[in-house]
N, C-alpha and C positions, 0 to 999 in steps of 0.2 A: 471477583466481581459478583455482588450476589443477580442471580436470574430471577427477574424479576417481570410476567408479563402482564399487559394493560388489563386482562381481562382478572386479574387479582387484584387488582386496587378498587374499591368504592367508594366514591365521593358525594359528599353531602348529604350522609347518613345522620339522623336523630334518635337517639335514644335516651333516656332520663340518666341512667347511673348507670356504675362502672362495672359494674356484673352483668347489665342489660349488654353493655360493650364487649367483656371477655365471652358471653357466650355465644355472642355473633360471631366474633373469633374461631370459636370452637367451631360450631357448626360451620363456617366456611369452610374450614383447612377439614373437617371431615366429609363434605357437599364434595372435595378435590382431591378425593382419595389420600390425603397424607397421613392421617389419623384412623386409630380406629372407634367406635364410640367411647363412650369413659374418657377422654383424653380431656375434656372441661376441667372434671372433679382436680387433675395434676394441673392445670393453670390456676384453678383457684388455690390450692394447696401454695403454689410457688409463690402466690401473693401474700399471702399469711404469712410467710418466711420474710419478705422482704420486697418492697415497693417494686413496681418494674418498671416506675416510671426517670425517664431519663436524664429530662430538664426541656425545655424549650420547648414544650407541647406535646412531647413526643411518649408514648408508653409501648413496652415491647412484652406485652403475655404470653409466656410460653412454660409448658409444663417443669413437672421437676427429675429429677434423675431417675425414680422408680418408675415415671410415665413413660422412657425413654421407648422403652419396648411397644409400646403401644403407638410408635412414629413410624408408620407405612414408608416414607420417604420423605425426606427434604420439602419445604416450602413455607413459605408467607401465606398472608393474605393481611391487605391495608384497608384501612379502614378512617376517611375522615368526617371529624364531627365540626362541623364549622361553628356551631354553638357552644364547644367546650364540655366534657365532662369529667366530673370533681373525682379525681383519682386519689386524693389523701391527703392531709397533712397540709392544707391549702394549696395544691398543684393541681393546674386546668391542660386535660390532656387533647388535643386536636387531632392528631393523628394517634391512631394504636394500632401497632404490627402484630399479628397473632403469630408465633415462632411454633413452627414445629420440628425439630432438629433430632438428628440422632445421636450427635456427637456434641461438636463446640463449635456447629456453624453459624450461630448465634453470633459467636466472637468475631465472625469476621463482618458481618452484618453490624453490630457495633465500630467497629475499625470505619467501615463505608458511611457510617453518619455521622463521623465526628463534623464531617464539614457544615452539616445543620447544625448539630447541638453547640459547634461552639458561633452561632454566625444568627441573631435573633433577626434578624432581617428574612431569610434565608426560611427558617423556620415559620415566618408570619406568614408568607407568600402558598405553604404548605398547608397552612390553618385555610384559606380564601380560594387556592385558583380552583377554575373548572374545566380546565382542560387536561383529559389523564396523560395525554401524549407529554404534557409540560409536568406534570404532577412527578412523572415517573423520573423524568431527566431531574428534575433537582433532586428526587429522592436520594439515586445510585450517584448522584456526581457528575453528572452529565451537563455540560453548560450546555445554556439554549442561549448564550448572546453571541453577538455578532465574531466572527473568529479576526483576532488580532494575530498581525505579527509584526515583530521585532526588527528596527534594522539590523541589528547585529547578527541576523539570523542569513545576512544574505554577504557570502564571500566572493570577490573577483577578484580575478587573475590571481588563482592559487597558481604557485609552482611547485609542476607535477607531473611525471608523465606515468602515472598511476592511477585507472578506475578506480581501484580498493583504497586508495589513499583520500579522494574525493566521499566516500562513502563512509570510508570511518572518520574523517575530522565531522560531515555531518551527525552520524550515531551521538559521534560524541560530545558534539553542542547540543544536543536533545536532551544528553544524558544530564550534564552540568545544571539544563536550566529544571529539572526534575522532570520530564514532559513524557521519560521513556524511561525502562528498569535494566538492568543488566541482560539479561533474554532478548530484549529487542534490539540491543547491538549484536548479541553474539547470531539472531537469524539472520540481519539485512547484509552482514558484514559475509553469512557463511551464501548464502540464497544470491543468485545471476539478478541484476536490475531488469529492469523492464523498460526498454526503447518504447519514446515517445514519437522519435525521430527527427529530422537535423538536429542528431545528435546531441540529443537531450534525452536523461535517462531517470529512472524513478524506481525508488528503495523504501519500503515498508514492510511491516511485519504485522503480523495476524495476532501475536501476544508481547505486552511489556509494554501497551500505552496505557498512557497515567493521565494524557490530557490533550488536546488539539493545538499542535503546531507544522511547523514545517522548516525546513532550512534548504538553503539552494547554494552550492558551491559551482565556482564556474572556471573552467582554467584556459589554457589553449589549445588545438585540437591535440587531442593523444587518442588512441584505440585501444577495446578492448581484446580480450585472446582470439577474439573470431574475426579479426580484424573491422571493425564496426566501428566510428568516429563517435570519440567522446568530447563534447564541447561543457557539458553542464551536468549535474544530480542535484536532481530533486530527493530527499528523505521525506517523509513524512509519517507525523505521527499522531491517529486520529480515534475517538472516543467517540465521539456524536456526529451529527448529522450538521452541525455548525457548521464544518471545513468543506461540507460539501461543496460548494456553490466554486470552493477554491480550488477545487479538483478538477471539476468542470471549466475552468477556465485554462486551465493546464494546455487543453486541446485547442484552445483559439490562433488563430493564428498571431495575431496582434502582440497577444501574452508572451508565445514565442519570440515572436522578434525581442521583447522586452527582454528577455530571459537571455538573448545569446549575444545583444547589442547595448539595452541599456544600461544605466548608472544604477547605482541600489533605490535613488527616488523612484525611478521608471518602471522599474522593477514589482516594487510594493504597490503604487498604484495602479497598476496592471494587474495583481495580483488581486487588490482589492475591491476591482471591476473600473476603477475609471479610467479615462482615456489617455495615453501618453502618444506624445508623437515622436516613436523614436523612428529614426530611418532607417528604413526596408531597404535600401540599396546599399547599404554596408553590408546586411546580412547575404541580400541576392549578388554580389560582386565576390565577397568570400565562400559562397554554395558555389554559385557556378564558375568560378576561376579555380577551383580544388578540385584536384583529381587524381586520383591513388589507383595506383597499378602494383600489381603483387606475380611476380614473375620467379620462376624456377632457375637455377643456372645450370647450366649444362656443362660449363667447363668439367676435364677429367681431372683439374689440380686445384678447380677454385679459383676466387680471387687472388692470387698470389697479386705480385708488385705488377704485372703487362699487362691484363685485362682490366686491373684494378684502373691503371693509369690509362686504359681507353675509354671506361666507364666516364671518369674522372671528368676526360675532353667531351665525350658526349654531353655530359650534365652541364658544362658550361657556354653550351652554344645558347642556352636561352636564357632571358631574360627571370624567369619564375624562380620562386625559391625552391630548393627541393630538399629533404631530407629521406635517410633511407635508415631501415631499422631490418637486423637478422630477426625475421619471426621465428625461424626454427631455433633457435637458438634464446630467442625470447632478451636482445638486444635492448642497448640505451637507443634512442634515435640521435641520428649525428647528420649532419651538413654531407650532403652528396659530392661534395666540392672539394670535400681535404680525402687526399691520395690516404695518409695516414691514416683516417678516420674510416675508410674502405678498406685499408689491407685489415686495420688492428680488429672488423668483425668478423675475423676468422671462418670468413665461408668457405664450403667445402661442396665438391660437384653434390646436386639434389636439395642444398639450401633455399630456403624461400625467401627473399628481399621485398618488403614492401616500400613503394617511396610515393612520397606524397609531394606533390608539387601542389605550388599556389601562384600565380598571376595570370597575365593574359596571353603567355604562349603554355601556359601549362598543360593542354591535353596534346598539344605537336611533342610537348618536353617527356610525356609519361609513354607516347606513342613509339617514338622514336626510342627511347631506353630498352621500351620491352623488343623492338625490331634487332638492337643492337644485342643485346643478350642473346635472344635466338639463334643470332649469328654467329656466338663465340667469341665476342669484343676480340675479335682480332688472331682468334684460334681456331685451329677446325676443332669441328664439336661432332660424338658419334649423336648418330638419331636415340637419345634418350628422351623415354616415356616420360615426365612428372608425374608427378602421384595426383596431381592434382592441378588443373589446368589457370594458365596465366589468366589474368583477369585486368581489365579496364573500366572505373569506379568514377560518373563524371557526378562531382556531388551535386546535388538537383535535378538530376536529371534519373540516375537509378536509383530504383524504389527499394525500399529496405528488403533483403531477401526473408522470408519469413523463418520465425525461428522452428525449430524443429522441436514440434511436440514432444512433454516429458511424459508422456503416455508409456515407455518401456517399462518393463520388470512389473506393472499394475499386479495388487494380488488377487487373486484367482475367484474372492467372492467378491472384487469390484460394480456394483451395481454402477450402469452407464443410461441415460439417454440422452435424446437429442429434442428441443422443446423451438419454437417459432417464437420470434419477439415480435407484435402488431402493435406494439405502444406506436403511435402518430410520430413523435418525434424521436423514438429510438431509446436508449438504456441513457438519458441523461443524467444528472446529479439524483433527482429525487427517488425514478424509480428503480436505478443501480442501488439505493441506500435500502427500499422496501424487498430488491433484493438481497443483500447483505443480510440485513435483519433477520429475514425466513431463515436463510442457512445457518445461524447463529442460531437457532431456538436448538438444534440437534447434536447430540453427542456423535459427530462422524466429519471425517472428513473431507471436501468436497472442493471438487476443482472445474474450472469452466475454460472453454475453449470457445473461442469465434472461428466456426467452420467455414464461413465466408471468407473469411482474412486470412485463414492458415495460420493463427496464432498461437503459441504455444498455452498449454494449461498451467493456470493459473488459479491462487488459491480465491473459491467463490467470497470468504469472507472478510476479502480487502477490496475496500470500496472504491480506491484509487484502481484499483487491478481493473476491474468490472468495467466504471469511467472508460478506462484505456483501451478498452478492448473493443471503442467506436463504434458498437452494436446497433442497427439503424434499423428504420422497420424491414420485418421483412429477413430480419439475420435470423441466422439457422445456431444455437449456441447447444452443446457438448458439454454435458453436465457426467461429471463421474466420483461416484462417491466411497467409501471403505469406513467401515467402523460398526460399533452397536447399532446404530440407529441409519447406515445407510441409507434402507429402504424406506423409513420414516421421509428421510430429506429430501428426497428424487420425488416422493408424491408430495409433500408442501411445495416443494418449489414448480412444481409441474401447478398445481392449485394456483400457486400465488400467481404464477404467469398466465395461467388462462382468465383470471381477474382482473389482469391489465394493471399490477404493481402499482395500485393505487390511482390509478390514473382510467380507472372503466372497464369496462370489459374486454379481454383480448383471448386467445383460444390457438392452440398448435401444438402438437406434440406430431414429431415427422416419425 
């Protein structure tokens, strides 16, 4: 993707002829240190050889192979003539790229405008707009219209009792419709999701989008290794600031219920902001009638056939469904109910059982189990420690435990700080995206944390991550960076945030 920022593009430039144009060229890309002087004489030289003009308005000046040395580094500089100037051969040139390249980055620069040069539409819009925010997006391929999605993009009741399997069928409808490259399946598939909560979860990647979409696969509940209810994945895969507004609705609550109750209609238009009236009491009857208890056993032989079959009678004294799955063992989940379906998951004293019940005696049904185990179903049990203590999960009611910062192993010249968000309304779609954008200007890599929330770090330049990290005025966010330009990025994004991410003035660095 070529890097291309606002302040290198000039619009509505006049000059008479095509020389007056390349040497505005020059002098820009030398005014921005790319060039050294001398470096006109090799564009006009490369003209002489052969037109550089491309079709559809478009001309790209750039020197010849002996100027190469004379290329400081990398860059453009755009230039539009909205009057047109006579490049040769009867071809009227409106915009002219001035290339300064060391190598063949030029080629990929041509690759990134086929979408103008073959689309006269596309290209007219480039001769006339005056807005460089809009200018730039259609340059690079950035749609600025309204973000569409597909129904086919939206899956229920997959059968599955697999987070990774919900995550790659979406990768991989992303992939099918070209939206994502092979790199963006293999990060979202290898990278932990990010809990939205009631268990609805979101998958993106920082490299291998081609275009703004998204996909939403939804199954019935299953959990991940950390034991965390998985109802839904969100994928997403995002290029511009279009999908924002879709991100941002992510968090509403409304969208939710749509997302974990409605039909694929309910769904899409919910996602697309209008109103659906799906019912909140399907969702609030399955949160709060589910409740997961994860309990240690303490038998000295396991569930052998006699504890198994007291478990068995316990479980059937209530009404509620229940299912139970070996986590140490990393188990199918199976019906609490079948004696066989309890000896055959081979638990052994120190195994971890988690079971999930659902109806209206369900927290007496998950209470009572874990009392019953305690007890030895029916064995004496010596006073064994667990490694890690029983637990009672009423969904609705407990709050997601926060995840555990991947701040370990950081390397040693990690620049960190810690910056104040005073936006009025918090990091919502617009100025999460003015943040995004900053950290994208720098060769380094950076990661953000919500020290309010205890949220894990996450990478600063995915706009959904940022969205989700609920940042409200007033949050305290953990910016940590590693690379060439770490200390570049920790002071832009310290800048951009004391400026109020477009939205005024704001100031904080704790």
């Amino acid at each position: 993707m070529l890097e291309l920022s606002e302040s290198n593009i000039h619009l509505n430039i006049r000059v008479e002829t095509k020389l007056q144009a390349i040497e505005m060229a020059a002098q820009a890309l030398e005014t921005a240190g790319n060039v050294e002087p001398g470096y006109l004489q090799g564009m006009l030289a490369r003209e002489q050889q052969t037109s550089t003009f491309l079709g559809n308005g478009i001309a790209i000046p750039h020197g010849t192979l002996e100027t190469r040395e004379m290329v400081k580094k990398t860059g453009v500089q755009v230039f539009q003539f909205p009057q047109g100037i006579e490049w040769g051969e009867g071809n009227i040139a409106y915009v002219v790229i001035g290339i300064a390249a060391r190598s063949d980055e030029h080629l990929a620069l041509l690759r990134q405008l086929t979408h103008v040069l073959g689309d006269e539409d596309t290209a007219a819009k480039l001769a006339k707009i005056t807005d460089v925010a809009q200018f730039r997006a259609i340059l690079i391929g950035e749609t600025t219209e309204d973000f569409c999605l597909p129904k086919e993009n939206i899956h229920l009741d997959v059968d599955t009792q697999s987070l990774l399997t919900l995550v790659a069928m979406n990768a991989g409808q992303l992939q099918t419709q070209s939206a994502v490259e092979h790199r963006f399946v293999s990060e979202v598939i290898g990278n932990a999701a990010l809990p939205l909560g009631k268990g609805l979860w979101v998958t993106d990647s920082v490299s291998g989008n081609l275009k703004n979409s998204l996909v939403f696969s939804r199954a019935k509940t299953i959990f991940n290794h950390n034991g965390k209810p998985v109802k839904g994945v969100i994928t997403i895969s995002a290029v511009s600031d279009a999908i924002a507004p879709v991100l941002a609705r992510l968090l509403e609550e409304n969208v939710q219920t749509a997302l974990l109750n409605g039909n694929s209609t309910e769904i899409l238009t919910a996602l697309s902001g209008g109103d659906v009236s799906v019912s909140e009491k399907i969702q609030t009857a399955q949160v709060s009638n589910t409740v997961v208890g994860t309990f240690t056993i303490r038998n000295e032989h396991g569930l052998h056939a006699r504890p198994s079959a007291v478990l068995v009678n316990e479980v059937k004294k209530f009404a509620a469904k229940i299912t139970v799955q070996n986590i140490t063992r990393g188990s199918e989940v199976v019906s609490a109910k079948s004696l066989m379906k309890i000896v055959a998951l081979g638990v052994i004293q120190g195994h971890r059982l988690r079971f999930v019940a659902e109806g209206d005696d369900a927290k007496q049904a998950i209470e009572s189990l874990g009392q019953a185990i305690a007890e030895g179903l029916g064995e004496n049990v010596s006073s064994v420690s667990p490694a890690e203590p029983d637990t009672i999960e009423v969904m609705g009611e407990q709050s997601h435990a926060p995840a555990v910062a991947e701040d370990s192993g950081l390397p040693s010249d990690a620049i960190e700080a810690v910056f104040v968000i005073n936006n009025e309304h918090g990091l919502h779609a617009r100025p999460s995206a003015v943040l995004v954008n900053e950290v994208k200007k720098y060769n380094a890599s950076v990661a953000v944390q919500n020290l309010d929330r205890d949220s894990q770090l996450v990478s600063a330049k995915s706009l959904m991550k940022i969205v989700a990290l609920g940042v409200v005025k007033g949050s305290r966010l953990r910016f940590v960076a590693t690379g060439e330009q770490a200390k570049e990025a920790i002071e832009g994004i310290r800048l951009a945030i004391e400026s109020g991410l477009g939205e005024g003035k704001g100031k904080g660095e704790e």
